[in-house]
C-alpha positions in Angstrom: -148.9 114.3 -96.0 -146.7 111.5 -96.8 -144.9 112.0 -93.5 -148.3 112.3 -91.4 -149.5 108.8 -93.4 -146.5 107.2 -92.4 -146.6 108.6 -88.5 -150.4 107.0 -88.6 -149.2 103.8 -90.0 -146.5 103.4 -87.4 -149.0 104.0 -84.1 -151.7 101.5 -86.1 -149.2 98.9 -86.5 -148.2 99.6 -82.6 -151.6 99.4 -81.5 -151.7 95.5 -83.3 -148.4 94.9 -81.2 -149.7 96.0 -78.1 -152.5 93.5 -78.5 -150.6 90.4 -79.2 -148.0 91.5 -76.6 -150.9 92.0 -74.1 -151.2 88.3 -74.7 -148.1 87.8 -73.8 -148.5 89.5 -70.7 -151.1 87.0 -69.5 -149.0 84.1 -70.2 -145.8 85.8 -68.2 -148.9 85.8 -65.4 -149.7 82.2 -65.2 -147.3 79.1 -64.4 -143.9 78.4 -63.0 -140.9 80.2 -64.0 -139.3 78.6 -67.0 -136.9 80.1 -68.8 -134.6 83.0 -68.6 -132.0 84.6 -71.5 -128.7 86.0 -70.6 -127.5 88.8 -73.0 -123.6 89.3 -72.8 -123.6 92.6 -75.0 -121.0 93.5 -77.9 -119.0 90.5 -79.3 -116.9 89.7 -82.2 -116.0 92.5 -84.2 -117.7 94.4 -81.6 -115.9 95.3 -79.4 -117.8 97.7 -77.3 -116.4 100.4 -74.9 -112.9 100.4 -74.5 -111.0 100.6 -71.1 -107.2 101.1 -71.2 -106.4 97.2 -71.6 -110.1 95.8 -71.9 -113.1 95.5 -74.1 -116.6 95.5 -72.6 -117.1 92.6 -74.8 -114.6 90.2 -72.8 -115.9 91.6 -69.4 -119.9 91.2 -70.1 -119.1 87.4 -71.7 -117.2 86.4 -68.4 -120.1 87.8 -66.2 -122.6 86.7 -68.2 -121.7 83.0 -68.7 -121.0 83.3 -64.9 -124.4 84.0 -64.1 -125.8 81.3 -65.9 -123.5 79.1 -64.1 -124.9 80.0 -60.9 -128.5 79.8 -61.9 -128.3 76.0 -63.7 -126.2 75.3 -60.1 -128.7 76.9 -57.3 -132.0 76.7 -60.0 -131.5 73.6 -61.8 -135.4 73.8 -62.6 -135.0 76.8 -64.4 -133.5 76.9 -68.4 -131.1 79.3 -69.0 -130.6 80.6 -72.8 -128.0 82.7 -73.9 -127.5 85.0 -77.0 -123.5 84.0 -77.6 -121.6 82.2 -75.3 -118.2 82.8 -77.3 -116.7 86.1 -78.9 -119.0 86.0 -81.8 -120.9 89.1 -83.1 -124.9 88.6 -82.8 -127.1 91.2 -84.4 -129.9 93.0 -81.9 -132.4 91.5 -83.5 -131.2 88.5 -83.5 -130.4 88.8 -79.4 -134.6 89.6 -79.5 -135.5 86.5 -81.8 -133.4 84.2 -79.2 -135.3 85.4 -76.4 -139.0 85.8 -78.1 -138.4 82.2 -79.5 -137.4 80.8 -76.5 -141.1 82.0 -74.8 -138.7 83.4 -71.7 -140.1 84.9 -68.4 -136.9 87.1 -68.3 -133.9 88.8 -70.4 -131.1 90.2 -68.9 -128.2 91.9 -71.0 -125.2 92.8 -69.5 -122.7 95.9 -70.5 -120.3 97.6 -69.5 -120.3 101.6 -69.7 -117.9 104.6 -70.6 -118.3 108.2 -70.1 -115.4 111.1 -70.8 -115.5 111.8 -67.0 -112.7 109.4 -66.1 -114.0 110.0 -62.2 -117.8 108.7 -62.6 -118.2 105.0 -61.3 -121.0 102.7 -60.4 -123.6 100.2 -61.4 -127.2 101.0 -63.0 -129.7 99.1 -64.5 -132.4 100.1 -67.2 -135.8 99.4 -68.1 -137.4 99.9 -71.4 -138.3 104.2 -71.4 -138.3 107.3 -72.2 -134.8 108.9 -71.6 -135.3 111.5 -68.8 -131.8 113.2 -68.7 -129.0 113.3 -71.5 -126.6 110.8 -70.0 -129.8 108.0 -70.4 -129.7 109.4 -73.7 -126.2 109.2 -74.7 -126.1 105.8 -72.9 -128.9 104.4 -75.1 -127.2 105.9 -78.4 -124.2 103.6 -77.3 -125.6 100.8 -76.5 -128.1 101.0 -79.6 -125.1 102.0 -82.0 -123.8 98.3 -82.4 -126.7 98.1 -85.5 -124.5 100.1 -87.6 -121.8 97.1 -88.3 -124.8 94.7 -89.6 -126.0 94.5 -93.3 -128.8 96.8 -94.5 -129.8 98.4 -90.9 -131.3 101.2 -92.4 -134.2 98.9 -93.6 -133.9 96.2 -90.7 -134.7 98.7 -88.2 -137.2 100.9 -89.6 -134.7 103.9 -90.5 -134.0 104.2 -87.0 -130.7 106.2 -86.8 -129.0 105.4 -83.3 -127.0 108.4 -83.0 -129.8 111.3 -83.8 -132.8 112.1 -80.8 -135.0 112.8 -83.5 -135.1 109.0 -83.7 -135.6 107.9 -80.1 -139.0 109.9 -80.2 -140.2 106.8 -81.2 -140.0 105.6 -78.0 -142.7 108.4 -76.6 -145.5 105.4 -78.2 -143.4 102.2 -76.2 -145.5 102.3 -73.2 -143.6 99.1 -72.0 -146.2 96.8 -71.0 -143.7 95.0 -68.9 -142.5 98.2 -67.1 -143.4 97.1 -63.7 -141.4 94.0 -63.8 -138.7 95.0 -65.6 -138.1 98.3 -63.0 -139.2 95.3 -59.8 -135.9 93.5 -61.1 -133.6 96.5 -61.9 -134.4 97.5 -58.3 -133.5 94.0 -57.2 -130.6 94.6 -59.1 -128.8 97.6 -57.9 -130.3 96.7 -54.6 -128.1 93.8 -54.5 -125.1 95.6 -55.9 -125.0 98.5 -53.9 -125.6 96.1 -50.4 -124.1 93.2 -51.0 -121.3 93.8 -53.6 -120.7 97.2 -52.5 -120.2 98.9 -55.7 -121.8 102.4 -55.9 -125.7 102.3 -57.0 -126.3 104.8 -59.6 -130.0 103.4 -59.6 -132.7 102.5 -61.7 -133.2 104.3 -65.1 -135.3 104.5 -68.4 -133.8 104.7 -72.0 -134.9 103.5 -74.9 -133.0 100.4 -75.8 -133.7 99.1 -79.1 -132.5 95.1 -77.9 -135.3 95.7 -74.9 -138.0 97.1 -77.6 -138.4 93.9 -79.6 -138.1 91.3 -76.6 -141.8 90.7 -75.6 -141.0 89.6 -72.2 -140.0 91.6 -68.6 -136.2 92.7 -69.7 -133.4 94.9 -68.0 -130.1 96.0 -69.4 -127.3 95.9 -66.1 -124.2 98.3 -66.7 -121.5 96.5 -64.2 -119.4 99.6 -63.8 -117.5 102.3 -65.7 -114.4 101.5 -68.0 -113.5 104.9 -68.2 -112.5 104.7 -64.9 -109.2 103.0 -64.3 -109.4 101.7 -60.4 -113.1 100.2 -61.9 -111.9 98.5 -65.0 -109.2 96.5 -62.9 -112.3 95.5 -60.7 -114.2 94.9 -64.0 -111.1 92.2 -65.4 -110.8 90.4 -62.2 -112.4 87.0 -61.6 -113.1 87.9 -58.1 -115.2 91.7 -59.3 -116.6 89.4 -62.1 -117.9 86.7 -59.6 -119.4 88.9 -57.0 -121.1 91.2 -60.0 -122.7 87.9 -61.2 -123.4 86.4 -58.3 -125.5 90.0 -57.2 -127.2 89.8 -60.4 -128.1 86.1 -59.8 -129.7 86.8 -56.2 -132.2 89.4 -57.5 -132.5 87.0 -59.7 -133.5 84.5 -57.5 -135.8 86.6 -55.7 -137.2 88.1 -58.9 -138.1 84.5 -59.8 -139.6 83.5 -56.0 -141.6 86.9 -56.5 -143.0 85.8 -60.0 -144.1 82.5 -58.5 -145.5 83.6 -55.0 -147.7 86.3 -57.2 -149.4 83.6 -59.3 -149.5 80.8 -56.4 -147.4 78.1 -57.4 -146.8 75.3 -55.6 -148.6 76.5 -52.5 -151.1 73.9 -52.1 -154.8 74.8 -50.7 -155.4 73.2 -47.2 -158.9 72.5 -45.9 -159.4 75.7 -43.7 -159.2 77.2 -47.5 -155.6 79.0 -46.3 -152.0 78.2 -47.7 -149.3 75.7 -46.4 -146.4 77.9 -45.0 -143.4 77.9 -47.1 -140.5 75.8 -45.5 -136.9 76.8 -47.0 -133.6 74.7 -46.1 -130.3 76.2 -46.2 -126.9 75.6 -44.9 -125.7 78.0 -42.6 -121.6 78.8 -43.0 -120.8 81.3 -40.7 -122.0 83.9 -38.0 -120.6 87.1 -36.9 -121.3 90.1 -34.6 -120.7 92.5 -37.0 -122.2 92.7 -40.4 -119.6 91.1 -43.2 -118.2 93.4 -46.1 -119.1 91.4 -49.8 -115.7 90.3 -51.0 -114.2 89.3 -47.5 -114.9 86.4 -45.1 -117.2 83.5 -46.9 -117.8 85.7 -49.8 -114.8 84.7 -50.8 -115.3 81.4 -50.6 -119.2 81.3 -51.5 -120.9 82.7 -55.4 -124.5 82.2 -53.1 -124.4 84.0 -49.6 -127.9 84.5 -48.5 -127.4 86.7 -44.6 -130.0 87.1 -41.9 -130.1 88.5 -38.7 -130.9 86.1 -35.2 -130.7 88.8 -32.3 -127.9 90.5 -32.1 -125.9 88.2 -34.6 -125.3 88.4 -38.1 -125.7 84.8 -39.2 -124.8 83.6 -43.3 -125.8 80.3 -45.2 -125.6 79.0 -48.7 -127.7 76.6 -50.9 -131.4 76.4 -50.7 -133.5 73.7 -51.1 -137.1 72.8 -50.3 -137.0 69.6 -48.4 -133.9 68.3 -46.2 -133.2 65.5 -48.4 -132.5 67.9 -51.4 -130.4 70.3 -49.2 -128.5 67.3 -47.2 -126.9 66.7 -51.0 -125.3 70.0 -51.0 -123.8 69.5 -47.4 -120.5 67.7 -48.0 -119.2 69.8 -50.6 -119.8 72.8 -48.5 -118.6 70.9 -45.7 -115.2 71.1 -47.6 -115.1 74.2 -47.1 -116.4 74.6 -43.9 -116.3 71.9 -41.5 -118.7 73.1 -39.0 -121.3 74.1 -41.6 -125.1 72.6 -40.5 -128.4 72.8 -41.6 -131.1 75.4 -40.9 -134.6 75.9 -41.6 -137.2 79.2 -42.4 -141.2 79.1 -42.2 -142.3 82.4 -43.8 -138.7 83.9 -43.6 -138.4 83.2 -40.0 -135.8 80.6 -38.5 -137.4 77.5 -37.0 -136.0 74.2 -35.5 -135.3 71.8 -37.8 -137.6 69.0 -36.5 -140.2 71.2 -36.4 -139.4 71.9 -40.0 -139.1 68.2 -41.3 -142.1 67.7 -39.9 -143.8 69.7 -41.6 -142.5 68.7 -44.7 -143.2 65.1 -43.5 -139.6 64.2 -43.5 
């Protein structure tokens, strides 16, 4: 009896969240992207999974704070928050109060993963869900088992016990009312790391996450690769593994964030005929090849932002963007440093088009 009072209680109370959550939905619906909270997972004393000479929480930090680098660089309009930017230990509910308190559009924690199959590699990304297979599972008790090191978890978290299923069936009542973003950016995600970073793309899975439960916001939880494996941990510790990791997460990030805006019409005027102005987008292009260019060679070495398109036959690759040709002109003479025949190019809708043409339109 006790048990079945208690079992009510618990689906009454989530009925109340998912109302004020719903509210929260509508506000993620309307306005400009503001504000987005990086998660490097683990820290202080702990340490995480554990490679042969690394910690996850050493690996995560360095991607994470990365990230955020490119986004106040390339998205100066958007706000980045993080959870710890040092090797501090930050409670999961705490990690959730950052982001809920800072009324973000977007969380994104970042791990690192081990399983006792030293051959398994790859990226994948969850969203808030119901574990389908045993592996989601066991990666979810990992990742959830951090709350055992702070004070009084028993109570903080509701009795929840990380490391028995029993407790995750919980989860059957989350019906994540940010699902469809949240899965919209994992794809964008492993998307970018399987094409552009060319790590292997495990895909896009559903586990229940307890740091993603409390956040009331679209949320993903990236897993940059497998420490268990040793050829993937030395990519994991090196700057250059860490940059190109970052910078994939920060182009779906980017797209995430034109996607979010594009949906709810921002800053696409209304013209008289009652249709929209056409979207005019300045970049600088860097370099152009016949062949597609493998991630981690040619100006992906030299370049956190490569943005490639396709003219013909020809695979062509700029940096920056920028929304009028004053704005992007600022960027050219530091890329200029590095490449001396870099220029300016403009898109209308996607498509390449001259740059007078393009100025104006944008009445430069």
């Amino acid at each position: 009896m006790e048990h079945t009072f208690k079992f009510t209680l618990k689906i009454t109370i989530y009925l109340l969240f998912c109302v004020f959550m719903a509210q929260g939905v509508q506000a993620q619906s309307t306005g400009k992207f503001k504000r987005v909270v990086i998660d490097a997972g683990h820290g202080g004393k702990d340490p995480g999974a554990h490679g042969k000479f690394a910690n996850e929480k050493d690996i995560v930090l360095a991607v994470a704070l990365k990230l955020g680098n490119y986004i106040e660089k390339y998205l100066p309009e958007v706000e980045v928050v993080y959870t710890r930017k040092k090797d501090v230990f930050v409670p999961l509910k705490k990690r959730a109060e950052i982001a809920n308190k800072a009324d973000a559009n977007l969380f994104i924690s970042i791990h690192a993963n081990y399983i006792s199959n030293p051959r398994i590699t790859g990226t994948e990304t969850f969203a808030l869900g119901l574990h389908r297979t045993q592996d989601n599972l066991e990666v979810a008790k990992k990742e959830n088992s951090v709350i055992v090191l702070e004070e009084d978890y028993s109570t903080t978290y509701e009795n929840f016990d990380p490391n028995s299923a029993e407790s995750y069936i919980i989860f059957e009542l989350y019906q994540n009312i940010y699902l469809n973003q949240s899965v919209e950016m994992a794809d964008l995600v492993q998307n970018q790391f399987g094409q552009r970073v060319g790590r292997k793309n495990r895909g896009v899975k559903q586990a229940g996450f307890l740091v993603l439960r409390e956040t009331a916001m679209p949320g993903i939880l990236v897993e940059l690769g497998f420490l268990s494996n040793s050829s993937e941990e030395k990519y994991l510790t090196s700057n250059e593994g860490q940059s190109l990791l970052a910078s994939g997460i920060f182009r779906a990030f980017r797209d995430y964030k034109n996607s979010f805006e594009a949906k709810n019409n921002m800053d696409i005027p209304e013209v008289a005929s009652g249709s929209k102005e056409s979207e005019i987008i300045y970049r600088i292009q860097v370099a152009s090849s016949k062949r597609k260019l493998k991630p981690g060679t040619s100006v992906y070495k030299k370049f956190d932002d490569i943005t490639e398109y396709k003219d013909g036959q020809v695979y062509k690759y700029a940096v920056g963007e920028a929304s009028s040709f004053n704005d992007i002109s600022k960027q050219v003479s530091s890329v200029r440093k590095v490449v001396k025949d870099c220029f300016v190019i403009a898109f209308e809708n996607g498509q390449r088009i001259p740059i007078n043409e393009a100025r104006k339109k944008t009445k430069e």
